[in-house]
C-alpha positions as CSV (number, residue, x, y, z in Angstrom):
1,X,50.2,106.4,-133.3
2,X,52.5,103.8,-134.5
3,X,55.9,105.0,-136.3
4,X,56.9,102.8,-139.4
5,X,60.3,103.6,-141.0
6,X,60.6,102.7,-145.0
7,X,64.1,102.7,-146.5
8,X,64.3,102.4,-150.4
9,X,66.6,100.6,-152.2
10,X,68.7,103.4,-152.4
11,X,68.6,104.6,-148.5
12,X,65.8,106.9,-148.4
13,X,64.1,106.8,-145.5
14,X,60.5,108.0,-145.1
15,X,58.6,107.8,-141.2
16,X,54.9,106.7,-141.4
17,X,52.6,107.7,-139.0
18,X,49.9,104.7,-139.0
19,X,47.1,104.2,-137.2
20,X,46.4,100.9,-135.6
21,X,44.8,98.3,-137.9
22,X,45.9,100.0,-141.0
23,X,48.5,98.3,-142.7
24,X,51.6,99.3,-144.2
25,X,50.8,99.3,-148.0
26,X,47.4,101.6,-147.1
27,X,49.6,104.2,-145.3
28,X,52.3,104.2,-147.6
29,X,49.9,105.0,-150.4
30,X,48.0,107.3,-148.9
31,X,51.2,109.2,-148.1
32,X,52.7,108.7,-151.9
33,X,55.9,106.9,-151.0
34,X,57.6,105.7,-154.2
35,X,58.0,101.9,-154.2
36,X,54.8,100.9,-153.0
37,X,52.2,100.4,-154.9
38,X,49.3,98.1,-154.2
39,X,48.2,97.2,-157.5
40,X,45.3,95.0,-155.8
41,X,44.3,97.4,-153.5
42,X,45.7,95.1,-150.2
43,X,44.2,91.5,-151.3
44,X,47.5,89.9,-151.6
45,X,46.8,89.4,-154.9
46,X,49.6,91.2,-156.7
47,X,53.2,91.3,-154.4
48,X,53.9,95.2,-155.5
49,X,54.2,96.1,-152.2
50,X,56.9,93.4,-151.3
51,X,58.8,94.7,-148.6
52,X,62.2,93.1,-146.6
53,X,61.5,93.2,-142.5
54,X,64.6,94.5,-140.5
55,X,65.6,91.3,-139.1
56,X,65.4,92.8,-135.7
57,X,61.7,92.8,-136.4
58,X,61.0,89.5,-137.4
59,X,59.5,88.5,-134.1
60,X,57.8,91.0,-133.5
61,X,55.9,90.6,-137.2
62,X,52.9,88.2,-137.1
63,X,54.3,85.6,-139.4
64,X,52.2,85.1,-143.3
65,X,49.7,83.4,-144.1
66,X,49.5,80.6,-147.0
67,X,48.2,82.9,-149.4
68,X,50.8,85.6,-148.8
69,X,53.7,82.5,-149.0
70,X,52.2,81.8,-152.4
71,X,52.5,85.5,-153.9
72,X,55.7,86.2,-153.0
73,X,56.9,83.2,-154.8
74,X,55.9,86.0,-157.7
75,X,57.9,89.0,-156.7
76,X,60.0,90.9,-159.2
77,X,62.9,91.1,-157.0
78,X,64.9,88.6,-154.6
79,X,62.7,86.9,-152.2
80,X,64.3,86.6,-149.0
81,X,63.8,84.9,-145.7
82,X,62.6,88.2,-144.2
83,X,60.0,89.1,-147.3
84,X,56.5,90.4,-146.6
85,X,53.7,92.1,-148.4
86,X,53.3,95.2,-146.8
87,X,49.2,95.1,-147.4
88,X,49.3,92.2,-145.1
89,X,51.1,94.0,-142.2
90,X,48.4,95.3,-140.0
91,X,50.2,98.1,-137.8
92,X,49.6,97.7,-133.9
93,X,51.1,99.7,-130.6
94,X,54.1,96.3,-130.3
95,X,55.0,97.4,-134.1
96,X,56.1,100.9,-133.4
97,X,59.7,101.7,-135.1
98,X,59.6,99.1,-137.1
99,X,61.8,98.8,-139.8
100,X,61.2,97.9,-143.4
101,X,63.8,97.9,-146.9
102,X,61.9,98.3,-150.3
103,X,63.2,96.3,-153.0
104,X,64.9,97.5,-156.4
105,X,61.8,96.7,-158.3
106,X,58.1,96.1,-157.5
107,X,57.3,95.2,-161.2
């Protein structure tokens, strides 16, 4: 099972265990990380799961889709070249150890 490392804003790191095909907002909220929050329940619909990839990882990421572009144009904190929603992160084998930074502020 992939491992996904989250790091808040502050440095706190928390290891996901994730199956495959789950993505990083369901795992994160099953396992009550702080941060993530999923308002829409994983439709892209709502950017409180807005996430920073590792730039290491960026490759590695499939890269969004229009729909995801569009909603992080409505995130409460800094959009960045590397910003994601982690509900449209789907977790596979290639993705294990990735690295993701929460922002300050999801709402």
């Amino acid at each position: 099972m992939p491992v996904i490392y989250l790091i808040t804003h502050e440095g706190q790191r928390t290891e996901l265990h994730v199956p495959q095909g789950q993505s990083v907002m369901q795992a994160a909220v099953a396992a009550g990380v702080r941060g993530i929050v999923g308002e829409c329940g994983g439709s892209a619909m709502c950017a409180t799961c807005h996430v920073y990839i590792d730039p290491a990882w960026l490759d590695k990421v499939q890269p969004p889709l229009s729909n995801e572009l569009e909603m992080l144009e409505c995130t409460s904190s800094e959009r960045l070249p590397q910003s994601r929603l982690s509900c449209q992160i789907k977790v596979h084998a290639e993705l294990n150890g990735l690295v993701l930074r929460m922002p300050a502020s999801q709402q």
